[in-house]
C-alpha positions in Angstrom: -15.7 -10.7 -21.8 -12.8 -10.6 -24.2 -9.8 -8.8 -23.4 -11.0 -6.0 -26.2 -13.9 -5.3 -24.3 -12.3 -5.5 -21.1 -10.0 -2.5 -22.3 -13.0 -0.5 -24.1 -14.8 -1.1 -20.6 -11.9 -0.3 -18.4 -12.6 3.3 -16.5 -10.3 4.6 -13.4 -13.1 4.9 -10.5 -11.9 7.1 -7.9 -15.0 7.0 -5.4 -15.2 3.3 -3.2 -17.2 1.8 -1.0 -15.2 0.6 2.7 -15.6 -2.9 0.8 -12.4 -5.0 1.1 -11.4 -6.8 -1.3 -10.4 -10.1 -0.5 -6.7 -11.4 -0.7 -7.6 -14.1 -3.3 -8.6 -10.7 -5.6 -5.6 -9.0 -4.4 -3.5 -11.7 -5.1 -5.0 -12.3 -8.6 -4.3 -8.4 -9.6 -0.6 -9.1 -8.4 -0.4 -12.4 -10.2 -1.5 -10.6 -13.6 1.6 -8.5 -13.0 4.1 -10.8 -12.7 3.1 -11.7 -16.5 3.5 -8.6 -17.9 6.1 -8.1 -21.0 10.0 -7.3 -19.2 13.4 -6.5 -21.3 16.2 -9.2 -20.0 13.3 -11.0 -18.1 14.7 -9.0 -15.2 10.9 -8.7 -13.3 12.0 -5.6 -12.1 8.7 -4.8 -10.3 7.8 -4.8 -6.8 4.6 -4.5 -4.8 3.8 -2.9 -1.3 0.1 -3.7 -0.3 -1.3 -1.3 2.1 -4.9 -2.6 4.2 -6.3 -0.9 7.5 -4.5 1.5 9.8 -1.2 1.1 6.9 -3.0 3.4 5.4 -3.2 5.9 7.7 0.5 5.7 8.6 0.8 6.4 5.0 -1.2 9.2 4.8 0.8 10.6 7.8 3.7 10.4 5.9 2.8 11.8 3.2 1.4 15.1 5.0 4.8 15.1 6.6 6.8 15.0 3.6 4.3 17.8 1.6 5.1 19.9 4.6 8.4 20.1 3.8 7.1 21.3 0.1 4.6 24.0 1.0 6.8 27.0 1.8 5.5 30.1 2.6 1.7 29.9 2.0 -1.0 31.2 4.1 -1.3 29.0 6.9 -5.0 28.3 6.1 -4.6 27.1 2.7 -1.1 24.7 4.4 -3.6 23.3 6.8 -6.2 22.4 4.3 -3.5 21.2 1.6 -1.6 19.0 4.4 -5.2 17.5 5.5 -6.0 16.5 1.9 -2.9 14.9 1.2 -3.2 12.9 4.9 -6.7 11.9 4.1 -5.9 10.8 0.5 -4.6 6.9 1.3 -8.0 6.2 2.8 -10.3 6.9 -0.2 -9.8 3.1 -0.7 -9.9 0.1 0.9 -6.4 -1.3 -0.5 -3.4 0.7 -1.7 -1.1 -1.0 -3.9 2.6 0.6 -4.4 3.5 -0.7 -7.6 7.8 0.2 -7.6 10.1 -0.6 -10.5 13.8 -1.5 -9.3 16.6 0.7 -10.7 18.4 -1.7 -12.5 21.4 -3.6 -10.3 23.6 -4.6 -13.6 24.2 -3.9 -17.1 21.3 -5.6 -18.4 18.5 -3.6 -18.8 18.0 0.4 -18.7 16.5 1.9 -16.2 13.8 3.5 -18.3 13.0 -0.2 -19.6 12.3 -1.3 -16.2 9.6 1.7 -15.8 8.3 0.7 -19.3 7.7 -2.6 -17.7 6.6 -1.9 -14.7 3.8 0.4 -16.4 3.0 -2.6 -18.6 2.3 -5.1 -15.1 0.7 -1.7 -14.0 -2.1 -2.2 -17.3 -2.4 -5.7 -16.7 -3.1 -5.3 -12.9 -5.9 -2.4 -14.3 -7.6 -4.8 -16.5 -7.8 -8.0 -14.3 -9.5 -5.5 -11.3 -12.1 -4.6 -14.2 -12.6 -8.6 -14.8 -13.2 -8.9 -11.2 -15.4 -6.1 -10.8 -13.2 -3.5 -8.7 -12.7 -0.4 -8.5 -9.6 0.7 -9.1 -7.5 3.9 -9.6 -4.1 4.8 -11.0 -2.4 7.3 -8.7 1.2 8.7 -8.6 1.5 12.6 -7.6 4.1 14.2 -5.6 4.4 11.3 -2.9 5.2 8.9 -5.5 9.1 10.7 -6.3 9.4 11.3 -2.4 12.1 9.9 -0.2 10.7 10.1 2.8 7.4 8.9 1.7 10.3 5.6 -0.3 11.9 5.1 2.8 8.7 4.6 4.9 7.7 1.9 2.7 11.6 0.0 2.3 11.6 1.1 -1.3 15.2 2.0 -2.7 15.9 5.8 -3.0 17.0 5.3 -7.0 13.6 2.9 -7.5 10.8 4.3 -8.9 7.1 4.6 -7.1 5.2 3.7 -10.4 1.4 3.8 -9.4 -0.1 3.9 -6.6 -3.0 1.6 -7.3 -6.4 2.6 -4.8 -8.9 -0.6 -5.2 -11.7 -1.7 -3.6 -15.4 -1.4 -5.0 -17.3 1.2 -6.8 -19.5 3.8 -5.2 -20.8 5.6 -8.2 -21.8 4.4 -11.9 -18.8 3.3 -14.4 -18.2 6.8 -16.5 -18.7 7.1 -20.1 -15.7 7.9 -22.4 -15.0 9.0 -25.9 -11.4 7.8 -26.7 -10.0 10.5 -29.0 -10.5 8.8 -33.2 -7.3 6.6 -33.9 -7.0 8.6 -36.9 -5.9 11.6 -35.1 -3.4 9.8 -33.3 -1.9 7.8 -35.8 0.5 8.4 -38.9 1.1 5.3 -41.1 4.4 5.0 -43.4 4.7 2.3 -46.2 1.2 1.2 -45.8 -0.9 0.8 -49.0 -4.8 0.5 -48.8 
């Protein structure tokens, strides 16, 4: 497959099967990463991989930090919003926390790190497609937390970039309908 079709063919697929990848697939996503485009060749990204009961301890954390959040709803709907968000690390097999380091000198911008960081993000997406994973780009609430950043060593001023769920598909690959480049696109200086 070339790497057009592997983007055209490229869906998020957020229902998996308890199938493991192995760490030879784990360890080719991260490898795809580490090539991605970086200002300063500063590499500013970091990766936290998250198997078995980590997940849970995860999950536990982040119910613990969204309690914090919640304020002063009805305590039915604070139950049911705290189980979700406990029960959310284990719709996958694996959990990669891609993180992007805050930039320790005068090299690069923070907001260049990020941009990087998303970019290994994208190449991690399309080497899981090659291999035939599963995979899902998350962030949400849990992803700016401290608490949640201290529980996995991360650096209060880094940045949780995606949390990546992978492991195998349980349902059918999705169609979509990207919207026409031509509403998306505004060309200056460009005779044709």
């Amino acid at each position: 497959m070339s790497i057009s079709e592997t983007i055209r063919r490229r869906r998020s697929i957020g229902k998996m099967t308890e199938q493991v990848p192995t760490r030879a697939q784990i360890e080719e996503i991260l490898e795809a990463a580490t090539h991605a485009p970086n200002h300063h060749r500063t590499e500013p990204w970091k990766f936290i991989v998250l198997a078995g009961e980590a997940r849970a301890e995860l999950g536990l954390v982040m119910q613990e930090a969204l309690l914090s959040s919640l304020g002063d709803l009805p305590l039915t709907q604070v139950q049911a919003r705290l189980e979700k968000e406990r029960l959310k690390p284990l719709r996958a097999p694996v959990i990669i926390a891609v993180v992007s380091a805050f930039p320790r000198n005068d090299e690069a911008l923070d907001i260049e790190n990020v941009e990087a960081t998303a970019a290994a993000v994208q190449n991690m997406l399309l080497v899981a497609e090659e291999l035939g994973l599963a995979i899902m780009w998350r962030t949400g609430d849990a992803a700016y937390n401290d608490q949640v950043k201290r529980w996995l060593g991360v650096e209060t001023e880094d940045h949780i970039v995606a949390f990546l769920y992978v492991g195998y598909p349980a349902i059918p690959r999705l169609e979509r309908r990207a919207t026409p480049l031509s509403q998306k696109t505004t060309w200056y200086g460009w005779e044709e």
